[in-house]
N, C-alpha and C positions, 0 to 999 in steps of 0.2 A: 358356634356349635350349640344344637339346643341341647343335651343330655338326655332327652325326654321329658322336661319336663321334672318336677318335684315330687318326693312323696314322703310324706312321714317314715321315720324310723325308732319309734319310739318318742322320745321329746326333741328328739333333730330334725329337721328338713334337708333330705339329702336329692341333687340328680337322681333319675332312674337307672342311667345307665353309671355305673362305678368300676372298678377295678379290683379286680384277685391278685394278689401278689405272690402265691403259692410258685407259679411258674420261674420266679427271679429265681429259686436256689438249681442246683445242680439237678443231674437226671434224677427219677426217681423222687422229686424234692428233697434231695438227698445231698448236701456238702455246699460248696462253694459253688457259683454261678460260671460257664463256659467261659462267659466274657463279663466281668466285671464294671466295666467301663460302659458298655452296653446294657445293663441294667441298674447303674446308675442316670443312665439319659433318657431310659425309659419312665423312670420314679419323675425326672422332670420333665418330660412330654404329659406326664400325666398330669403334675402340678399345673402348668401350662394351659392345659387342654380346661381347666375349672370342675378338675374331677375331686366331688367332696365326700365320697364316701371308699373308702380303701378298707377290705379282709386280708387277713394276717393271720398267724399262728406262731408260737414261739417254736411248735414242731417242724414247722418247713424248715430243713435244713439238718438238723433246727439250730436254733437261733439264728441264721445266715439271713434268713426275709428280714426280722425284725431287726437287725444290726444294719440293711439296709436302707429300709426306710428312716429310720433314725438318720444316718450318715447324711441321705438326700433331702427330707420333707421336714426337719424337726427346726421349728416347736411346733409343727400339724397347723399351721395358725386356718380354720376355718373347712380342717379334714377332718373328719368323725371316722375314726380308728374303732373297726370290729373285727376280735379275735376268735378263736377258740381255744376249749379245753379237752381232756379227756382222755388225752393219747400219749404215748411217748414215742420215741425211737431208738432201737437198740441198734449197736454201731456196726450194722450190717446195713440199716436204715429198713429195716422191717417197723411196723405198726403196731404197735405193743397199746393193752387198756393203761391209762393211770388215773381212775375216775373216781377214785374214794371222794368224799368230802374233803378231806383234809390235802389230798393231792391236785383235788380242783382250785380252793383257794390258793394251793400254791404255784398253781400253772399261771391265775391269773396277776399272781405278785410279781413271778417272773417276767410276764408280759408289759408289766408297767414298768419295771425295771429296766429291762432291754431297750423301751420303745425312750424311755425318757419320758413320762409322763405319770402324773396323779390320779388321773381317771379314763375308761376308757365308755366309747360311745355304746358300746355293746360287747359282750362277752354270750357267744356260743355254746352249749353243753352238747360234744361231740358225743353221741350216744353208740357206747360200742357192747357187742355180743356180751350179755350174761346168764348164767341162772338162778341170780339175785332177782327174783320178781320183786323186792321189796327197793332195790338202792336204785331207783329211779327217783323215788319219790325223795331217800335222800340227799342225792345229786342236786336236785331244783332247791332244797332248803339252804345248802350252802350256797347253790349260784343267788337268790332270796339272799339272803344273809350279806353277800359283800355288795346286792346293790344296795341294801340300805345303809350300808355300812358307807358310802360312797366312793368304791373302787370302781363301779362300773354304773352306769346310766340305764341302761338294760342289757336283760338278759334274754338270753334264745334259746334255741335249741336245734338240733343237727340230728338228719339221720332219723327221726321220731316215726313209730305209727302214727296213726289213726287215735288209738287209743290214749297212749302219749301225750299226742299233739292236747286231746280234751282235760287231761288233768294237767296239765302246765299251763293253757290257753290265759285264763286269768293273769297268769303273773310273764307270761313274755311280750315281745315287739318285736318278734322277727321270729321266721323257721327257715332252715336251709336242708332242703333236699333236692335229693336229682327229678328231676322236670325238664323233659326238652321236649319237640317236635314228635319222636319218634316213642321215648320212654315216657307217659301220664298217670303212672300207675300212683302220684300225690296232687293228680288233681281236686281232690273229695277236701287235700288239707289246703289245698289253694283255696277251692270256694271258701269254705272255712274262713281262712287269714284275710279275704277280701271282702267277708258278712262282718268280721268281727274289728275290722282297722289294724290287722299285722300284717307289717311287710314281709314277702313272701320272696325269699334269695334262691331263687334254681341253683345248682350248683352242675359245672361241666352242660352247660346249655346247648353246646356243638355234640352230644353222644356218644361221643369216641370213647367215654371211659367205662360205659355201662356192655363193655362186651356184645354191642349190637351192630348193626350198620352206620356207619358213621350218618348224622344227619344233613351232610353237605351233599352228600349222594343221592337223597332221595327224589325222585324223579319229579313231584309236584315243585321242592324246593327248588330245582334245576331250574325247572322251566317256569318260577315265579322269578329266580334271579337275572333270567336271559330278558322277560320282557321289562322288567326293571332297569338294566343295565347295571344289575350290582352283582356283587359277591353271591354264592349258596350261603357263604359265614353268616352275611349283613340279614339275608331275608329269614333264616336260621333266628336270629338274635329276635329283628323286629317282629315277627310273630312270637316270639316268647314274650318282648311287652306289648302285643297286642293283645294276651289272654286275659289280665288284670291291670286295673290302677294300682294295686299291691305289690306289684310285680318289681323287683328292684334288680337289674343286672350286674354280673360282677367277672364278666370277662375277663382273663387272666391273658398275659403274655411277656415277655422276652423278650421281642422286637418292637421298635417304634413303629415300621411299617405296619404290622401287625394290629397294635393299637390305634394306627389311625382309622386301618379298615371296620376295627370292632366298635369306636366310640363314631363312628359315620352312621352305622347302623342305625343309631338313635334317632336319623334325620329321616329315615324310610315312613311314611305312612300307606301303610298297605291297603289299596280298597278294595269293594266289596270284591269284586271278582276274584284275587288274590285270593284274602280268606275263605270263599269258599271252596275254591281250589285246597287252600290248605288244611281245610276240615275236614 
């Protein structure tokens, strides 16, 4: 299986196509997993498969992802582990801020904690609603601070304007926003990440989470799937690494089947006709 191919993630070299594990906890990413047993043999279909780049959060669940992957992949021997920070969950499994400085570094002590490990490949700053125009800029000083400090290898950012993305630019190796097929409204920070050498993480690449039409539906993708003989998912996915070399996927799933269908994807190369169809 080629994964797409390689791309930097800061000082790692990671496959293009990688794995979300957010989907392993319960509904809502909320509790325990349906089927436990089945999302332990997914963490190994993944291992398996030569997938080296895995996102995490100590909030899925929370802690339920990251006591997973621990239990199946640990000691990560040759997986580059990217989390996030920034959020909590209140035991209803609502989305709570918990972004102060002081609660970011301890989001991502937690996280090394949980996962068993010293350092991690990249640490995320999930940026959530405020009217601190000013704690943005202190947010990036602590996530700055614990990678020199060597908790984390680099840091990102989540969720970021425009704006944002240009005063953090310098100091990250990754941004993770929603970007698929149907939603482009971060393509300006895509070019961006792919002028400047940051891997650019779409997040929910199938649409379904952005309250839109889902992108398996949409009529070009249908009928790029039919003359391909693949999935809407797969031709969905390889036109999202067909926008950039930046481009780093992080399909999430639950099912093996699932995973096989989303890490095939990587084997599509779409030609011309396709993308102009899908343009």
């Amino acid at each position: 299986m080629t994964l797409a191919g390689t791309a930097a993630l800061g000082s790692h070299t990671v496959h293009r196509m990688g794995y979300g594990a957010m989907q392993l906890a319960g509904p809502g990413v909320f509790g325990p997993p349906r089927d436990r047993d089945e999302a332990l043999a997914v963490l190994a279909a993944v291992r398996d498969a030569g997938v080296d780049h895995i996102d995490t959060s100590q909030y899925y669940g929370p802690d339920i992802v990251n006591e997973l992957l621990r239990e199946a992949l640990h000691p990560f021997d040759g997986i580059t582990l990217v989390s996030k920070v920034g959020a909590r969950r209140d035991d209803s499994g609502g989305w709570l801020p918990w972004n102060q400085p002081a609660e970011l570094r301890q989001g991502i002590e937690d996280n090394l904690r949980a996962l068993g490990v010293d350092r991690l490949g990249a640490v995320n700053l999930r940026v959530m609603p405020t009217d601190d125009e000013a704690l943005f800029d202190r947010q990036l000083e602590a996530m700055v601070a614990a990678r020199d400090e060597g908790l984390i290898d680099g840091v990102g950012v989540s969720n970021v304007s425009q704006a944002q993305f240009e005063r953090a630019a310098d100091e990250i190796v990754c941004v993770q926003n929603p970007y698929n097929y149907v939603d482009r409204a971060s393509q300006p920070i895509l070019d961006a990440c792919t002028e400047r050498g940051i891997a650019f993480v779409p997040f929910f690449p199938l649409g379904s989470a952005f309250g839109v039409d889902d992108v398996r539906g949409h009529p070009s993708v249908v009928k790029t799937a039919e003359r391909f003989h693949r999935t809407p998912a797969q031709v969905a996915l390889a036109w999202t690494l067909a926008q950039s070399p930046a481009v780093l996927l992080i399909p999430g799933t639950s099912s093996r089947s699932h995973l096989a269908e989303n890490l095939a994807a990587a084997e599509i190369s779409l030609d011309d006709e396709a993308l102009a169809l899908l343009s």
